[in-house]
N, C-alpha and C positions, 0 to 999 in steps of 0.2 A: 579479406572476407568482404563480400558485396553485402549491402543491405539488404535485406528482405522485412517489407511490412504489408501488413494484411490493416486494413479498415475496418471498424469492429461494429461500427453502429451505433455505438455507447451499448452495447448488446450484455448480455453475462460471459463471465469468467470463468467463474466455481459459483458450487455452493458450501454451506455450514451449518450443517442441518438445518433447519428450515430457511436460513439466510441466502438469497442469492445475492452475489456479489457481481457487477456491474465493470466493464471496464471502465477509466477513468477518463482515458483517453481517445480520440478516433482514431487516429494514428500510433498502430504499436508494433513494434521489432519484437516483443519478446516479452513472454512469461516467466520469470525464475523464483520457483518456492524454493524457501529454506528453512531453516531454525528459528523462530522467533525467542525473543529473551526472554517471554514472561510467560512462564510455567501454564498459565489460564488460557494460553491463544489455541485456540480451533483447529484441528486441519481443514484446509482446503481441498475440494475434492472436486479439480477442472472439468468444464464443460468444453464438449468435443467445439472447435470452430477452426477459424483462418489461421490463428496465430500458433510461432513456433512457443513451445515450452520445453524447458529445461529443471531438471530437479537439480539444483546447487549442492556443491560437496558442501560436508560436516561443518558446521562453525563450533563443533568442541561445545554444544550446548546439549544438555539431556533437556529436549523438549521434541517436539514432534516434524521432522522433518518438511513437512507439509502446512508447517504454523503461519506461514506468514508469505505473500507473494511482492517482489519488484516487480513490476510493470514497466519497461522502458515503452517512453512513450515522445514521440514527436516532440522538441522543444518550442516549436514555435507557434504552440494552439494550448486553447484554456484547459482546464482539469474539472470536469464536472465529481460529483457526488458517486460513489461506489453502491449505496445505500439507500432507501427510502426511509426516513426518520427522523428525528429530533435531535438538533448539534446540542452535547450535552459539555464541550471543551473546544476552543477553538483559539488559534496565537501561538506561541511558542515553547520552544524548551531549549534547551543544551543540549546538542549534538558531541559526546565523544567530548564533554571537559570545555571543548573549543569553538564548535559553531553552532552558531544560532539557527535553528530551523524554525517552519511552522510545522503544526499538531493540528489536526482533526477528531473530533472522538464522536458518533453518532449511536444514540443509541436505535436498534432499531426496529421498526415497526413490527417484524416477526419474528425478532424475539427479543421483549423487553428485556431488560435486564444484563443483557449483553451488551459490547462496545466493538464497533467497527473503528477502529485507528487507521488511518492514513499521514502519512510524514515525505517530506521532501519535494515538498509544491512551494511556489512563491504567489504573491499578490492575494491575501488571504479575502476572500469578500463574503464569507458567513459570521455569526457570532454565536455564542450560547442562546440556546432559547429558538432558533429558527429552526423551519422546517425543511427539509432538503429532498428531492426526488433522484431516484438512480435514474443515472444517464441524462437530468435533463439539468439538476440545479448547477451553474457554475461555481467551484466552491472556488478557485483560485487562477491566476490568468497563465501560468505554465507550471513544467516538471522544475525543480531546482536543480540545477550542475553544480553536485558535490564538490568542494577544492581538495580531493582526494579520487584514486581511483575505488572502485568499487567490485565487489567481486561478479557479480555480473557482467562486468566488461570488458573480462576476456571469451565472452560468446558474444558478443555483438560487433558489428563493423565500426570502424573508426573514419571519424571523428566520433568517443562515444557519445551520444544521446544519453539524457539524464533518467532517472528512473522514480518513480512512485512506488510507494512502500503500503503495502494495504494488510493487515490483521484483524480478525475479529477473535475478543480478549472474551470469555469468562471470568468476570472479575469474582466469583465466588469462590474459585481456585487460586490457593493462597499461591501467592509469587514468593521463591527463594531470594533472597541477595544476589547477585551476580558477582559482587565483588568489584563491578566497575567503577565505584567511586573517585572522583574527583581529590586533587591532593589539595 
């Protein structure tokens, strides 16, 4: 499979009701929503542009097909802000038991109270407390390349290109267990 990437502008993606979502990247091969794990994520509902999108098969999650987009995105350029708003989380988590990622959480400007999550960038350069603009604030210096494949990366051309994980959470909607706990 050839690469194919479209140049986005740092432009929008989707929106979430009143949230527009921003690409993260200039450089993108491809849009893939799927399942998000936490019962509160948003659908995303894509704005028409360059890039190719893909609805990903089932992850075996009852939550909304549309909860949550990967962003493959050029590895060799920064990751700006998805979001206009206040980093209300920012640093890491436990990836899967085993690796260490970074965490983004912004809450944002229209609409309080909600949380835009982004995961699987490196060189993290916001903190709790800062202000961030879609499309222009740099939040980190690339995508992270997972040490695992990923299901988006049997639609894209190989070598795969890393991917950026973007969610916008209603945290008023209680989240079930998953079960995935660590032993």
């Amino acid at each position: 499979m050839d690469r194919v990437v479209a140049r986005t502008g740092w432009g929008a993606y989707a929106t979430v009701g009143p949230v527009t979502l921003h690409f993260p990247g200039q450089v993108v091969e491809l849009v893939g929503q799927h399942q998000s794990s936490h019962d509160g994520a948003q659908p995303q509902r894509l704005v028409e542009g360059p890039v190719r999108v893909r609805l990903l098969d089932s992850r075996a999650r009852d939550t909304d097909r549309r909860g949550a987009g990967d962003i493959v995105v050029d590895p060799t350029r920064e990751i700006r802000a998805p979001v206009t708003g206040t980093v209300v989380r920012a640093g890491t988590y436990t990836l899967y038991c085993d690796y260490v990622d970074n965490v983004l959480v912004v809450e944002p400007d229209a609409r309080p109270g909600w949380q835009v999550k982004m995961l699987h960038f490196q060189g993290l350069r916001v903190r709790e407390g800062d202000r961030v603009k879609a499309g222009v604030t740099v939040i980190g210096s690339g995508a992270r390349l997972l040490p695992f494949a990923s299901q988006i990366d049997k639609y894209t051309a190989a070598p795969h290109w890393p991917h950026v994980h973007v969610e916008v959470v209603d945290p008023s909607v209680p989240d079930r267990p998953s079960g995935g706990s660590c032993p």
